[in-house]
Structures are given as C-alpha cells and as structure tokens.
C-alpha positions in Angstrom: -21.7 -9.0 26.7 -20.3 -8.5 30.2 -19.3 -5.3 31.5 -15.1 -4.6 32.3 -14.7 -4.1 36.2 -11.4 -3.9 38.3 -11.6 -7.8 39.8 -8.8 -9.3 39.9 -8.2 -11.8 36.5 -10.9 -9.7 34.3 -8.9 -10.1 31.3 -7.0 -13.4 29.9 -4.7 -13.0 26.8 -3.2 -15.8 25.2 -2.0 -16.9 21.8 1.4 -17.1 19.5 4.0 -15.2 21.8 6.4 -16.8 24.2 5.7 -14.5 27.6 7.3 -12.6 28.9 10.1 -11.3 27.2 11.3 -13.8 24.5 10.0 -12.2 21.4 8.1 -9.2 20.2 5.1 -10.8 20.5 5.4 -11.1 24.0 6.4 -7.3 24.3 3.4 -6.4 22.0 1.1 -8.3 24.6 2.7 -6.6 27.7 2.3 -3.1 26.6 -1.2 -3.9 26.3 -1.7 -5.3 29.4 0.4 -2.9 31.3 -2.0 0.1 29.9 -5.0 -1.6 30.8 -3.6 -1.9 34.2 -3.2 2.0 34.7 -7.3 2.1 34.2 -7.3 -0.8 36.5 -8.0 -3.4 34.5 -6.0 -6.6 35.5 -5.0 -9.3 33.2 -3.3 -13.0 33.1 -0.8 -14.6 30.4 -1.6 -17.9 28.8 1.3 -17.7 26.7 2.9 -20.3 24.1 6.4 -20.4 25.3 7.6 -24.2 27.1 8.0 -22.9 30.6 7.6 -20.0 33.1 11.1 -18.2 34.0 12.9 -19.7 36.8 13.4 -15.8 38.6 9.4 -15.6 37.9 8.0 -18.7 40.2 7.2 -18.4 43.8 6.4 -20.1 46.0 2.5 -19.9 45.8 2.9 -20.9 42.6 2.0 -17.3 41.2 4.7 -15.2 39.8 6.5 -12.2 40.3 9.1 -9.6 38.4 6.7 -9.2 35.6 4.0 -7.6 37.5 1.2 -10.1 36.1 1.1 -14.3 37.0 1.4 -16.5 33.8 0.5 -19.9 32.6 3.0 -21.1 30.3 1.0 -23.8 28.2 3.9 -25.0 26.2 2.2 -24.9 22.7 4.9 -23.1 20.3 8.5 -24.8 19.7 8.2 -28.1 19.7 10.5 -29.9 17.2 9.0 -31.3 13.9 10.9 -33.4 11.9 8.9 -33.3 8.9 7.0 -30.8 6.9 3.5 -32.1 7.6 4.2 -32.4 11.2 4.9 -29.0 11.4 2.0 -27.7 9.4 -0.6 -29.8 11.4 0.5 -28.1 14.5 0.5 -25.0 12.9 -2.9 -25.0 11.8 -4.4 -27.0 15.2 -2.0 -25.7 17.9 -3.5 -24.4 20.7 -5.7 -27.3 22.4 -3.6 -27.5 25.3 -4.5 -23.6 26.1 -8.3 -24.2 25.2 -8.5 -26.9 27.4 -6.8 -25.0 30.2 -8.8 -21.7 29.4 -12.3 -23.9 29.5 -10.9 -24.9 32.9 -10.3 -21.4 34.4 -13.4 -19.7 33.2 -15.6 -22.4 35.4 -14.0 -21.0 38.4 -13.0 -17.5 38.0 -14.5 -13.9 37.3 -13.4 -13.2 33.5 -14.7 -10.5 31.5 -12.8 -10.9 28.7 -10.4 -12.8 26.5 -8.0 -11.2 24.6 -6.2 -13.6 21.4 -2.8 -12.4 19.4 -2.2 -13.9 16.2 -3.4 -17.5 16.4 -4.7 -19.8 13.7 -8.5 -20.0 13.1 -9.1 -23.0 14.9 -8.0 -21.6 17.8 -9.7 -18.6 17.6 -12.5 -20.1 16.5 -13.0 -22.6 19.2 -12.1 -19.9 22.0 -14.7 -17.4 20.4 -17.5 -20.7 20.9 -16.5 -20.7 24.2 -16.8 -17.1 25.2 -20.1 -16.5 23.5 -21.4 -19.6 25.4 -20.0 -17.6 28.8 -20.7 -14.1 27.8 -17.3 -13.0 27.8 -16.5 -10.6 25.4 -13.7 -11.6 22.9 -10.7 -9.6 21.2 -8.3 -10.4 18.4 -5.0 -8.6 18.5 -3.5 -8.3 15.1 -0.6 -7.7 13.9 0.5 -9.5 10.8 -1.1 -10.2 7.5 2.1 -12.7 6.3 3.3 -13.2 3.2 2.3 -16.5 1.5 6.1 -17.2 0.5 7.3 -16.7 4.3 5.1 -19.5 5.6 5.3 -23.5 5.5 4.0 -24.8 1.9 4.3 -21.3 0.5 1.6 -19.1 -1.4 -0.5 -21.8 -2.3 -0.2 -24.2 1.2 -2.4 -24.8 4.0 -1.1 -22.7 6.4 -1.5 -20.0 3.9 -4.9 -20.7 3.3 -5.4 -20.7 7.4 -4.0 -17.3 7.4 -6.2 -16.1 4.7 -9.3 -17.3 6.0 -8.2 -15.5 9.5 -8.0 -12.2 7.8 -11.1 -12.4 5.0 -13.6 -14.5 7.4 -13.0 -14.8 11.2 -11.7 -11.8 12.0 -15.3 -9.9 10.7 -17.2 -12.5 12.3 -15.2 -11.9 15.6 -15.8 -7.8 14.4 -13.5 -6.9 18.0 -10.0 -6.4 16.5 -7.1 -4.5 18.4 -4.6 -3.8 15.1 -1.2 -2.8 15.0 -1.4 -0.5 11.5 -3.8 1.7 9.3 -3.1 -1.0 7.1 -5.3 -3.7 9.1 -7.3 -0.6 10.5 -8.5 0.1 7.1 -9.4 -3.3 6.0 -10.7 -4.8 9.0 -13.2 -1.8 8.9 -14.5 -2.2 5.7 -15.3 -5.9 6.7 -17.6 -4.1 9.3 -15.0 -4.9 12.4 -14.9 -2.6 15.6 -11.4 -1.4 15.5 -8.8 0.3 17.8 -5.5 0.7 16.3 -2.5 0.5 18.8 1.1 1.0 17.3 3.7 -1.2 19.4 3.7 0.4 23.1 6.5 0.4 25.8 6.5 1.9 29.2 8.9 4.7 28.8 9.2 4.4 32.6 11.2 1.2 32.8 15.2 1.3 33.7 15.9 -0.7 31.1 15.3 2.2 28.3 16.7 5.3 30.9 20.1 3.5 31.2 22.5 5.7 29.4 25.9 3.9 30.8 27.0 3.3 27.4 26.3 6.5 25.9 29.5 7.8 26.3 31.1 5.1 23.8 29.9 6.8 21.3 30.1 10.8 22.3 34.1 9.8 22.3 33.9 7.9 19.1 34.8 9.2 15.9 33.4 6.6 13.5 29.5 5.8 12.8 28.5 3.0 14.7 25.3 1.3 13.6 22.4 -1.1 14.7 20.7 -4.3 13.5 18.3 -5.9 16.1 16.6 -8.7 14.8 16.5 -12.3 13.1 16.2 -11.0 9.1 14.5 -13.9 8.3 12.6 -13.2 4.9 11.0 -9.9 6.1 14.1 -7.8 6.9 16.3 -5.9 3.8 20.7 -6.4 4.7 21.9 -6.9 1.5 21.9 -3.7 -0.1 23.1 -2.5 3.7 26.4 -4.9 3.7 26.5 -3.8 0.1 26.7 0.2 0.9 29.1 -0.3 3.9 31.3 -1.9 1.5 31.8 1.1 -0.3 31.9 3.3 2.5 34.6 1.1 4.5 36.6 0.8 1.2 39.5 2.7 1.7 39.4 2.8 6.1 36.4 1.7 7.7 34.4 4.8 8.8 31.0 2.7 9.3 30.5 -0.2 11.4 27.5 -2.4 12.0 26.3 -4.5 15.1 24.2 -6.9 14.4 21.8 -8.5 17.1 19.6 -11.4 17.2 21.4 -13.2 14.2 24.8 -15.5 14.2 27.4 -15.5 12.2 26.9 -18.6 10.5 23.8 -17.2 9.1 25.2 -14.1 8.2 28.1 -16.1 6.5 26.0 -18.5 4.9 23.3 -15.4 3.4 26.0 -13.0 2.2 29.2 -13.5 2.7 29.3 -17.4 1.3 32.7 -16.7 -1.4 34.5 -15.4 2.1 36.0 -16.8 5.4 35.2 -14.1 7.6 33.4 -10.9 8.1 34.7 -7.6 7.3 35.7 -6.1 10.3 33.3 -3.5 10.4 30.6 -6.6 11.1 30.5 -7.3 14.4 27.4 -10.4 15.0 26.4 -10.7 18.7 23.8 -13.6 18.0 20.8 -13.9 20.2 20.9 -11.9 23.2 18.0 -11.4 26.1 16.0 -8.6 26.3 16.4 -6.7 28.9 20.4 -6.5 27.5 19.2 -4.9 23.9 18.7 -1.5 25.1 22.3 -1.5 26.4 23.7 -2.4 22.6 21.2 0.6 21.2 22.6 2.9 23.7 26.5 2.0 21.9 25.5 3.0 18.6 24.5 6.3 16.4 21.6 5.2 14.4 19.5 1.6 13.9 18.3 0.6 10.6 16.0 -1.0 9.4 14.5 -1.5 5.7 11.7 -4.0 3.8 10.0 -4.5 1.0 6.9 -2.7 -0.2 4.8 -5.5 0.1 1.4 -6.1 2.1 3.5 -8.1 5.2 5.6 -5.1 6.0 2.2 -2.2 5.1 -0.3 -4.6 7.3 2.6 -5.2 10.3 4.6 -2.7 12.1 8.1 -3.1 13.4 8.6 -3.3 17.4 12.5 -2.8 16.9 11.7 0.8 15.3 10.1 1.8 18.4 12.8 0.2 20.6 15.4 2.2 18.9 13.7 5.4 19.1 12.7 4.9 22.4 16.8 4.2 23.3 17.4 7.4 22.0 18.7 6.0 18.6 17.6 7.2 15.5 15.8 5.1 12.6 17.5 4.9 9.2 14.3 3.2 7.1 12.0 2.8 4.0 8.4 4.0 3.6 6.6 1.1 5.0 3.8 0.6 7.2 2.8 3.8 9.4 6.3 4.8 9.6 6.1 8.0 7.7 3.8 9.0 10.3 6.9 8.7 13.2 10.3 9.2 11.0 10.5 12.5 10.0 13.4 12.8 7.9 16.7 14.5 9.4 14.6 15.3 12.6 14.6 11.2 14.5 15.9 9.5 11.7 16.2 9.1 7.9 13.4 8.1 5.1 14.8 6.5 2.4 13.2 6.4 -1.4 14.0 3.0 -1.4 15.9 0.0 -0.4 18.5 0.3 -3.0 22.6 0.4 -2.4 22.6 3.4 -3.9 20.2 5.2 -1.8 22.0 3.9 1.4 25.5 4.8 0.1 24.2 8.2 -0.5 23.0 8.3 3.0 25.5 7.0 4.4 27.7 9.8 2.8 25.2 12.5 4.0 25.7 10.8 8.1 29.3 11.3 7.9 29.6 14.7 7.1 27.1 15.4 10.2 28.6 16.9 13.4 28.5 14.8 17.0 26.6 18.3 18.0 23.8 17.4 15.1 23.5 13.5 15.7 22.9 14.3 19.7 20.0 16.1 18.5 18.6 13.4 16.4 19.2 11.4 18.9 17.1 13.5 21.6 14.5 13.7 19.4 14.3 10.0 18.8 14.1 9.6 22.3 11.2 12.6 22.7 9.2 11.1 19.7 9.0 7.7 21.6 7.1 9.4 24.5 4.8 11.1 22.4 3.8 8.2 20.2 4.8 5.2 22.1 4.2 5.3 25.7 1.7 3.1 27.2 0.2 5.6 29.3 -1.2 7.2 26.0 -3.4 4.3 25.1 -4.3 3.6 28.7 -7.9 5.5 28.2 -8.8 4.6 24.5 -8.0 1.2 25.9 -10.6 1.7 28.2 -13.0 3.1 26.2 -12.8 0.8 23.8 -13.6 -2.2 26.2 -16.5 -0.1 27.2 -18.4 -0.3 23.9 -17.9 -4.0 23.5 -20.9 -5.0 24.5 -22.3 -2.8 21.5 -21.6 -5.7 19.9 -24.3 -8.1 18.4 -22.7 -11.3 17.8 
C-alpha cells in the first residue's frame, strides 16, 4: 500500500457524521483529523450532512473556519415516509459519496481513505475501490448498536447489516481505528490491526477555556446539574428525575439542565400524568455546539448513566469528555472504558448502578460537600481531560500507525 506523505489531500474521511459540528460524529472525525495534522498529515471531509455551513464557503469554493475544506454529499436526513424506505437507505446509503470519491481519486494525490461507521455496502464498495488504487483503507469504529435501537429491531435487516459489519468486513478490511477496549479486544481476536483512540478534543480551542459563566455557580448555593444529549434509547433519566424528586421534596436543592432534548419529549417520556415540569427541570432543546461548553461552565457536575449492555461497553460517550474537559465533573455508571477516567470523588462519581437509590444517596453525599471541595473536582476534571483527551497525545501513535499500514496483506 502507498506510503503517508505531507501533500496536500493525503487523507479523505467520509461516512455517517454530519461535518463539521452537528453531531458527535462529526466531533469524533475532527479530532482525528486535527491530530493527524500536527504530524502533517492533511485531510478532506466527505461528510453526510445536506449542505456546507453558510460562514464556511468562500469564494473559491473551498472553505474556511474549520481549518480543512469539505464536500457535503447530502446522504443522511432525508425524510422517509415509510419503514422500508428508510431501511433501504439505511443499508445502501452512500452512492452519492462513492460516486464523488471515484471521481476525486482520478485526479488527486490520496494516500488514504478513512470510513466512520457506515453500512457494509458502503464500505465494501469504497474498500474495492481503494485496493484497485492502492490506497490504504481505515474503518473508524465506534458503535456496536443494539439490535432493539435500530429499524426492524433485533431480528431486521439493518440489524443483520450491522452484524455482518462487525463479525465479517471489519476483519477483512483488518485496519480498524476503535473508540473502546471493548471493539479493541474483539476486533483483535478477528486478526484486525488496531489503534484505539478514546474521543479527542483540542484542549487549545476558546470554546472549552471560556470561563464567563463560572461565576454563576461559585455564588450559587444550590447544585446545579447537566444533561447534554438526545436520551434516545441509549441514555438512563428515569431513575435521575426519579432521585431529584426526592431530593427537591421539601425545597428544591438540585436542579437539572437538560440540553439537546425538548420538552415535549421529556413530557411525553416521563412526565405524561403532569402539565408541566418541576421547576427544578429546566429543557433548553437543541442548541449548536460551539454554545454547549457555555451551559457546562453554569453547572456543578454532568451526568450521565446506561445500561450494562454491549452498545454502551463497545461505544464510548463524547459528552463525558466534553464535560470533563469544561471543567465539570462526571456523575456515571461503570460502562465502557470509563473506570479507566472517573476516579471516584477525585473528577467525578462512579455509581454501583443505575438505580434511584444509588443516585439519591449520591445526591445526598454532593450536598453536604463544600464549594471549596467541588472547585477541586472540578479542577481536576478539567486536568484529567488534558491528560487523556487532548489531541496532541494521539498525534504520534496516529502517525505510527499509518506507518505500518502497508504491513498489511490484503
């Protein structure tokens, strides 16, 4: 396979994220390629998302602000009125990109394509193409999903797609980036060439340093918390609306923001028998990026919790890092690779489990803690996102890792 250089465009990632800031996806893929960059390793987007910011074009028709230009290709949220409609484009999405992708590699240096979480055609047909041009060829993964949480359920197509990713492609493609020891594990036993990077964030970037709302909660007297997120059927809030409940019982002590999700849902989930939230729930509905750090930066602690099962051990969340890296410590289960970053009472708090119970009791424990106390969780949230996080730490095994590609014998 063809040797990395520094040319311009050496490295093409595409795939299922909307670039460049409206999901974790598209974060996930940034990190990446902003750590490649620091070895000088350059890369283009051909993201899934309809269209290119409007603040990103110029007038060249490259972009700017994000650092990297982008090809919007317009392959994820199209509306599907039925259920087969949306599970043929599931499983076949992606020939616009292909197309485009067969296109650019005819007329430009590219040493390698990078792929997060698509379906196997997709893969597959990119893979043909890159073997037939001698470019080497990555899989980023970072979900194994749960058959339930997907269109048709355990026993549909889609779930048989994602299946036959994980147990077949994936070891024939044998280049995997993954985001847990979870996938690390597995995907090595299949005989795949691993490198495990956890979510990554440039530390360096305004957005995270901004500490203009910190001191809303220095002069506050009540424990604010954090929810950033669309719970979906992978996030735990029950037993956390249930807790408060108790807490906020006789004067509300505890309060919640909750970002990403709208009211109506949150009505409609859990509070169906009532007209309105309890005071202490304050829903903010989907806000942009670069404005989430500034909610963090208002509140004590995040939290987050999920259920022992193989989506949350085989994924890893990006709004645990985000939180950490605002300076806002993690109240969460043993999931995943968190154990190996939440260390209990130090950046945040482990819980046995996701039960009301359990959070009550930590809730109760978080209330009797001095401001002087949660500062220094919250310092050392802050100082454990640098020193597990920060892109410049995977910059080199990044490197050395597109190095031994070519090692590779398809």
């Amino acid at each position: 396979m063809s040797n990395i250089s520094d040319n311009t465009h050496s490295v093409i990632i595409t795939g299922a994220f909307r670039f460049p800031d409206k999901d974790a996806a598209a974060q996930r893929v940034m990190g990446i390629a902003k750590a490649l960059r620091i070895e000088n390793i350059n890369s283009i987007f051909c993201g899934w998302e309809t269209t290119p910011r409007i603040e990103d074009l110029t007038e060249e028709g490259t972009y700017k602000n994000t650092g990297f230009d982008y090809y919007s290709q317009a392959e994820l949220d199209l509306e599907s009125k039925y259920l087969i409609q949306k599970i043929y484009r599931s499983l076949f999405r992606g020939r616009k990109t292909i197309h485009w992708i067969k296109n650019y590699v005819k007329k430009n240096n590219v040493n390698t394509i990078i792929v997060y979480n698509a379906n196997s055609y997709f893969i597959y047909r990119l893979f043909s193409i890159a073997r037939k041009k001698n470019i080497n060829y990555i899989c980023d993964c970072t979900e194994w999903y749960e058959g339930s949480h997907l269109p048709g359920g355990k026993y549909g197509i889609v779930n048989v797609d994602n299946n036959i990713r994980l147990r077949f492609l994936y070891p024939v493609i044998r280049n995997i980036i993954v985001i847990s020891s979870f996938l690390e594990t597995y995907l090595k036993q299949k005989g795949c060439n691993t490198l495990l990077i956890p979510p990554i964030v440039d530390m360096e970037d305004d957005k995270w340093n901004d500490t203009t709302n910190n001191a809303i909660i220095k002069s506050s007297n009540k424990i604010k918390l954090i929810y950033a997120g669309d719970p979906g059927k992978k996030d735990l809030l029950k037993s956390v609306f249930l807790a408060l409940r108790l807490i906020n019982e006789k004067s509300i002590q505890i309060s919640i923001d909750l970002i990403g999700v709208n009211k109506t849902t949150i009505m409609s989930s859990f509070y169906s028998d009532s007209k309105e939230l309890p005071t202490y729930i304050s829903c903010n509905g989907r806000v942009s990026h670069e404005k989430v750090p500034g909610f963090y930066h208002q509140c004590h602690f995040s939290i987050l919790l999920r259920e022992n099962k193989r989506y949350a051990n085989a994924g890893f969340p990006t709004k645990l890092v985000e939180s950490l890296i605002s300076g806002v410590p993690v109240i969460t289960n043993s999931t995943s690779d968190i154990p190996k970053y939440i260390k209990h009472g130090e950046n945040g708090f482990l819980l046995k489990n996701t039960s009301t119970e359990e959070l009550t009791k930590c809730f109760l424990h978080i209330l009797t803690l001095k401001k002087s106390e949660i500062e220094k969780m919250k310092q050392r949230a802050k100082e454990s996102s640098r020193e597990n996080f920060d892109i410049r730490l995977f910059s080199k095994p990044l490197k050395t890792y597109f190095s031994n590609l070519n090692k590779i014998i398809y």
